[in-house]
N, C-alpha and C positions, 0 to 999 in steps of 0.2 A: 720693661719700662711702661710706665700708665701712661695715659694719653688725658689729658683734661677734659674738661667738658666740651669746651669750644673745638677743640679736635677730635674728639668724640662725633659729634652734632656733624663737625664737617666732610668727616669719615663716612660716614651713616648713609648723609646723602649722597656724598659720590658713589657709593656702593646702590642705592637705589636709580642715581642717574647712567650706570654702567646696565644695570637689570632691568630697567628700560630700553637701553639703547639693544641690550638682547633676545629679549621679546618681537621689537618692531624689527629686529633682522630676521629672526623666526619665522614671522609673520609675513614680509616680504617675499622670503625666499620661497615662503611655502606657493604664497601666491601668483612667481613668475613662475614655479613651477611648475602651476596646475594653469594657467592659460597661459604661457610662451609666447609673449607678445610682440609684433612687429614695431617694430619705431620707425618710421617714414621720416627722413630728416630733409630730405630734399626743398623742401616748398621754402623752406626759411634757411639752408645753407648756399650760397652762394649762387651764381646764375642758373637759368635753366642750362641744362647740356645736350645733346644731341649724341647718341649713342652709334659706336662703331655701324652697327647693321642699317641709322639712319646715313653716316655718310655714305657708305654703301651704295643705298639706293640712289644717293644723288649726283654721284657720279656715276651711277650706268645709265641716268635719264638725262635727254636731252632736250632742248627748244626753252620755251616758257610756260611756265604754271602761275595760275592767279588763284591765289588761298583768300577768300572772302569769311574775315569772323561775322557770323552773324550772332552775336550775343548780348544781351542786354547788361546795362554796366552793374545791375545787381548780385549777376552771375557769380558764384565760386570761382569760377572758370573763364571770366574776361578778362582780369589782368594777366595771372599766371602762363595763361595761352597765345598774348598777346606777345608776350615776352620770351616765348618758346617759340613764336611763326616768325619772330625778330632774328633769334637765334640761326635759326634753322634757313632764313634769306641771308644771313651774314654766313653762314656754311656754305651754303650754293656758291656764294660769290668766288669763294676762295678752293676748290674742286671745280675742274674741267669739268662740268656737266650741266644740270636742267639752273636755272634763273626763277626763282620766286618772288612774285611781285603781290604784294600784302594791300588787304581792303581789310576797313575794320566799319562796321555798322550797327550799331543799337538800330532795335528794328520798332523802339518807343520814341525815337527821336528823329530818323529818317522809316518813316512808314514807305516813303514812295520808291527808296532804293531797296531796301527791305521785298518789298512786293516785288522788285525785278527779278530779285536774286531769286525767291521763291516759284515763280515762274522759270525757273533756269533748274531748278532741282534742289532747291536751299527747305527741307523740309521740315521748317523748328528752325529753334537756334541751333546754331552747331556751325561748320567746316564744309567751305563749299570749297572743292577745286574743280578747277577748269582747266583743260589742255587742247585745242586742234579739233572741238568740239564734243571730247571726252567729258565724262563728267563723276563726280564720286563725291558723296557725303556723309560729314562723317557728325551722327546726332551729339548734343550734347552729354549725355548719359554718358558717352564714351570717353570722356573726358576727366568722368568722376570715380573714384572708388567704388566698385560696388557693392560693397553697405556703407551706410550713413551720407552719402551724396555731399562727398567735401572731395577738394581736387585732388587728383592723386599725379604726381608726375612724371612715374614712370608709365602710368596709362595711357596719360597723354601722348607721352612722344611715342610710345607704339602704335598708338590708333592712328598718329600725323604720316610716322612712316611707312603703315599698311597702306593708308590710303595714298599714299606717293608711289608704292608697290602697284598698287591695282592701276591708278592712272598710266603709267607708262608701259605697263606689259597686258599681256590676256591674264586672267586670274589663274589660279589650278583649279582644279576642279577632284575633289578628296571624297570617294565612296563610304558610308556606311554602313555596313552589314545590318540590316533588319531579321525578324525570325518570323513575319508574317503579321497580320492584322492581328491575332489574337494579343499580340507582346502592347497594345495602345500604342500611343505615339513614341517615335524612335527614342534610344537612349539620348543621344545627345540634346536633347531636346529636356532633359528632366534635371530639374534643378533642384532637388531632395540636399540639402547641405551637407549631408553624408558622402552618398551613394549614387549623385545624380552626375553625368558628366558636363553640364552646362557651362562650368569652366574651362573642360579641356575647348568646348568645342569655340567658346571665345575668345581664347587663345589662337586658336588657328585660325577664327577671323580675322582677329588682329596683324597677322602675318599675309591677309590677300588671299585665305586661299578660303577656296566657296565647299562647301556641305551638303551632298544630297544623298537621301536614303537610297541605297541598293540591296533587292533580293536577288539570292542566288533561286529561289524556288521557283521564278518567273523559267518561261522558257527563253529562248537570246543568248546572247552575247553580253557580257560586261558593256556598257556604255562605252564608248571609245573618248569620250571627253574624260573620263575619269584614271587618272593617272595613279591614286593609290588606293588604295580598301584596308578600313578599319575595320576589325574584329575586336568588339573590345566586349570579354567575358559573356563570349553565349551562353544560353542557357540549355539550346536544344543542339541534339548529334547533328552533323549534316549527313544529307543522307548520299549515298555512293555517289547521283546523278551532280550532285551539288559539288562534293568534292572535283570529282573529272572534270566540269566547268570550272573550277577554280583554278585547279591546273594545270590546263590548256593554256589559261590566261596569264598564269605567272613562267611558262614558257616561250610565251610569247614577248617576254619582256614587262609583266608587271610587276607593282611593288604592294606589298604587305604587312601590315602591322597588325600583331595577335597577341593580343593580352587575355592570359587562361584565367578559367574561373579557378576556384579554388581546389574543383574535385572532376576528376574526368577529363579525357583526352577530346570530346564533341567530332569525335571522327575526322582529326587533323591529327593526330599523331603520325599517319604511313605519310602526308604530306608534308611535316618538318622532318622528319627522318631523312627525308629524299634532298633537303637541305642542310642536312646534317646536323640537326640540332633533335637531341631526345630530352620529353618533359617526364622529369620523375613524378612519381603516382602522389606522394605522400608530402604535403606542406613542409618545409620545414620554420622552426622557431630560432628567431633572430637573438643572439646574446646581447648584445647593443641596443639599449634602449633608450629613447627618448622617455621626456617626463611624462609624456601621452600615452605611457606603454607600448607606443610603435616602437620596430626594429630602424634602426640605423645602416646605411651601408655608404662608407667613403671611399673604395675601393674600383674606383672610374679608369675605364683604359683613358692613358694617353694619346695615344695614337689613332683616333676614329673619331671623326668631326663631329657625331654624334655628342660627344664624353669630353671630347678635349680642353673647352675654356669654363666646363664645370670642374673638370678637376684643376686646370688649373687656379679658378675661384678657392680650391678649398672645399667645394659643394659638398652636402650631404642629403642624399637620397633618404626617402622614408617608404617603408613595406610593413604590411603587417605579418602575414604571413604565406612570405613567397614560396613555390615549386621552384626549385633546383634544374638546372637545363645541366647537358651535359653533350660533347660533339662527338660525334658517332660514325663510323662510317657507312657512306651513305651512297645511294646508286643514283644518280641523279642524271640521267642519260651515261654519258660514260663517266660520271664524275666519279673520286672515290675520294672524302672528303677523312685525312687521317686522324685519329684519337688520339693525343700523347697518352700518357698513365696519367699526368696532375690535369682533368680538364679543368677543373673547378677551382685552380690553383687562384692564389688574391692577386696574382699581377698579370691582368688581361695581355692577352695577346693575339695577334693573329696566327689563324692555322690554312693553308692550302693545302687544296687536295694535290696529289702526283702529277694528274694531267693539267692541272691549271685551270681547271672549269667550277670550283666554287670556292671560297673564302668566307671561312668561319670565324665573325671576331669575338670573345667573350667581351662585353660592355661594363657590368657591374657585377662583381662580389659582396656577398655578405657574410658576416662572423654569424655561426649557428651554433645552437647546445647538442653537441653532437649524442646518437640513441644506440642501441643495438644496432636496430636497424640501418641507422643513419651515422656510420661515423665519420665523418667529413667533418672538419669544423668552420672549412667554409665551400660556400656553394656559390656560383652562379647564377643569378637570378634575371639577365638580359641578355641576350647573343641578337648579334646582325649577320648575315648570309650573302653573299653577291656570287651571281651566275659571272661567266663568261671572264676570271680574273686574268685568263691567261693568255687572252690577245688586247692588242697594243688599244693604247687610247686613240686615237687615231682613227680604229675602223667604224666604220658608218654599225655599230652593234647596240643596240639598247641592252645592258645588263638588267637582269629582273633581281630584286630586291628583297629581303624579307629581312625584319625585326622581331624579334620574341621576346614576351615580357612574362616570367612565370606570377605575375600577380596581376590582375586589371583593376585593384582598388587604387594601385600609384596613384592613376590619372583621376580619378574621384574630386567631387568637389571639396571631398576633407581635406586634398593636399593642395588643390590647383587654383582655388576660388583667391587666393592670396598672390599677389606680382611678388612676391618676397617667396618663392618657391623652388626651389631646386628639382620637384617633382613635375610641375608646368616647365620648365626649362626643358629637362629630359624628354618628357612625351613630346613636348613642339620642336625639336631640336631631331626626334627621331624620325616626324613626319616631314622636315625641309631633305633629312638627308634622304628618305623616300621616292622625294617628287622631284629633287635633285636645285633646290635653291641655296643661292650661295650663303655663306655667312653664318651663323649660330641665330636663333629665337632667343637665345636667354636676355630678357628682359629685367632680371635682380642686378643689382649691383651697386652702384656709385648713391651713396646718400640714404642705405636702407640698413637699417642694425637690424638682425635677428638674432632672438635671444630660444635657443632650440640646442643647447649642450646633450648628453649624452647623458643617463644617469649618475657615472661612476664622475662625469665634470660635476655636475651637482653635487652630489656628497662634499666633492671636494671643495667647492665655493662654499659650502655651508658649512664647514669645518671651520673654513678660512674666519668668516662672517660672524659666528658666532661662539664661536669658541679662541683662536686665535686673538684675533681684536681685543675680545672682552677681558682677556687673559694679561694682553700685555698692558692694558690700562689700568687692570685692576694691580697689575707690579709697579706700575711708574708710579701711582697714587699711594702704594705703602711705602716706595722711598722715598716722595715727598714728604710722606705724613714722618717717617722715621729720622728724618732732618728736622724736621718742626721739633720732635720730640727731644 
């Protein structure tokens, strides 16, 4: 059947306006693909909210708090915060616990109350509290995104309920492992957008708890204000005398987080051993990929406060290329910490030893291209350890602690520098369960799209998008056109 001119003509261009609309899907797809962009929807969907870990804190505090904004009304951060310290006094009200009584000051419009509050500890604009002569402030900066200095609102209400944390309690106090003056200044301290950890370690400000560099090379004792020590990817072995003060100290009831570097045990392998966790030698490579070419791993125990309300989110963990742990039996005074045959199986679980003296949980699995060498297809790449499982909660005992992470890029500011993070969740979620604070850190959730699929989901939305669509429009438009005809 011919088609006239005029259905010709009309033919033509739907066919052009379908091979447009396939291009610009092309074109899109490729683009979230290659930056994977966060969408913040919070600030324009509905009220501010107040997150579980903020009621939390507000019913374990008690008396009165006076939350003083001091911000000028040109601020990003005047109304939106306004309407959060609103929230957040309407929350108090309703939980047995602390009472917030709200001051709000442009400090362009009252200079003279402005100047008091600043004499009281109001340093800038920002978040003054007050309690019983306590005092904590929280700068403006903290309020915002950190890039592009627009309000971010899950930063806010974290930074509101650190400083509600640090007002009513002593802080923690979280060791960093140093390797000496020659390393410059400490890692957390380095803000390289890569490779720096400047995000974890504001992360765990944001939670109250305080940062100070620790050497083991010094001679002493661990600080005794310091409740846990980070190891996050040494560079240098410790040396014998280093180790034995390590160990003294996590028999005594310390806690420990060690995230390996890529290659080398750094003279902690006979010290996780002793906790029953062994680091395999050789990387493995993650089959599950993000569009960033990082490995993927959603394989989170349920059951370990650490993992629990990431998995139950749905979370996904990102690793480049993690070391494989595996649980071992291990001599740990008289502990003997047992091996099933699957350690590295995908559905974590807890392992005790016989006599009840340590508990090994695997945390995260990961899908791997399994080698010769390496056939497991999948591995292990976080385990938690606790001394002392087998007497009652009850006894006046400090259990000592350890977490193992076979990769220390997780925490990097490539994964952590964004509140839209399942890798900041995990590392800050590993150091509450360390220092023993209640409630989960993960601060992602309500009002945040992430768009971070999985290769093999790409392909398939790009299937969908580009081929599908264009497919069935371009049938509906030749039965129109074949009806015309």
């Amino acid at each position: 059947m011919r088609l006239s001119k005029g259905q010709r003509k009309w033919f033509c261009g739907a066919i052009i306006c379908v091979a447009l609309a396939l291009l610009a899907a092309i074109l899109a797809d490729t683009l979230l693909a290659r930056l994977r962009p966060t969408l913040n929807l919070s600030a324009y969907c509905g009220e501010p909210t107040v997150s579980e870990r903020g009621r939390t804190t507000l019913t374990e505090t008690s008396g009165t708090i006076s939350v003083a904004c001091v911000l000028p009304s040109e601020s990003p951060a005047a109304a939106p915060v306004g309407q959060l310290l609103r929230k957040f006094a309407q929350v108090s009200r309703e939980v047995a616990g602390a009472t917030i009584e709200l001051e709000y000051v442009d400090p362009r419009e009252d200079a003279g109350t402005a100047a008091r509050l600043m004499a009281q500890g109001a340093d800038g604009p920002g978040l003054l509290f007050r309690q019983a002569g306590r005092r904590v402030f929280v700068p403006e900066r903290d309020l915002l995104a950190a890039q592009g200095g627009i309000y971010d609102p899950v930063e806010a209400e974290s930074a509101v309920t650190a400083a509600l944390m640090r007002l009513s309690a002593e802080g923690v106090t979280v060791g960093w492992l140093t390797e000496g003056a020659a390393e410059g200044r400490p890692a957390y301290a380095d803000t390289d957008p890569m490779d720096g950890f400047s995000g974890f370690r504001r992360a765990l400000e944001r939670e109250g708890i305080r940062i100070i560099p620790v050497s083991l090379q010094q001679a002493g004792e661990i600080p005794e204000s310091v409740s846990a020590l980070l190891i996050m990817g040494p560079h240098h072995d410790l040396s014998a005398a280093e180790r034995v003060r390590l160990e003294e100290w996590l028999d005594r009831g310390g806690r420990l987080l060690c995230a390996l570097p890529p290659a080398g045990d750094v003279g902690l392998a006979p010290l996780l051993e002793q906790w029953g966790i062994r680091v395999e030698t050789t990387p493995r490579v993650p089959s599950r990929n993000g569009a960033d070419g990082t490995g993927l791993a959603d394989r989170l125990a349920d059951n370990h406060p650490i993992t629990r309300e990431l998995t139950e989110g749905g979370a996904q963990v990102t690793f480049v290329a993690p070391r494989a742990l595996r649980m071992v039996a291990a001599d740990h005074g008289s502990a003997a910490v047992s091996q099933p045959s699957d350690a590295s199986a995908s559905t974590p679980r807890a392992v005790s030893s016989d006599h009840g003296s340590v508990t090994v949980t695997p945390l995260v699995s990961i899908d791997t291209l399994p080698t010769e060498t390496l056939p497991d297809r999948v591995a292990t790449v976080m385990m938690a350890a606790e001394s002392g499982s087998g007497m009652g909660a009850d006894l006046a005992f400090h259990r000592g602690r350890v977490v193992v992470v076979g990769e220390s890029g997780f925490a990097t500011n490539r994964f952590t520098r964004g509140h839209a993070s399942a890798n900041r969740d995990l590392a800050v979620n590993a150091v509450r369960w360390l220092v023993e604070l209640p409630g989960s850190g993960a601060s992602s959730g309500a009002g945040v799209l992430r768009v971070g699929q999985d290769s093999r989901a790409w392909r398939k939305d790009f299937a969908i998008a580009v081929l599908f669509v264009p497919a069935t429009l371009c049938l509906l438009l030749w039965l129109a056109t074949r009806r015309r005809g």
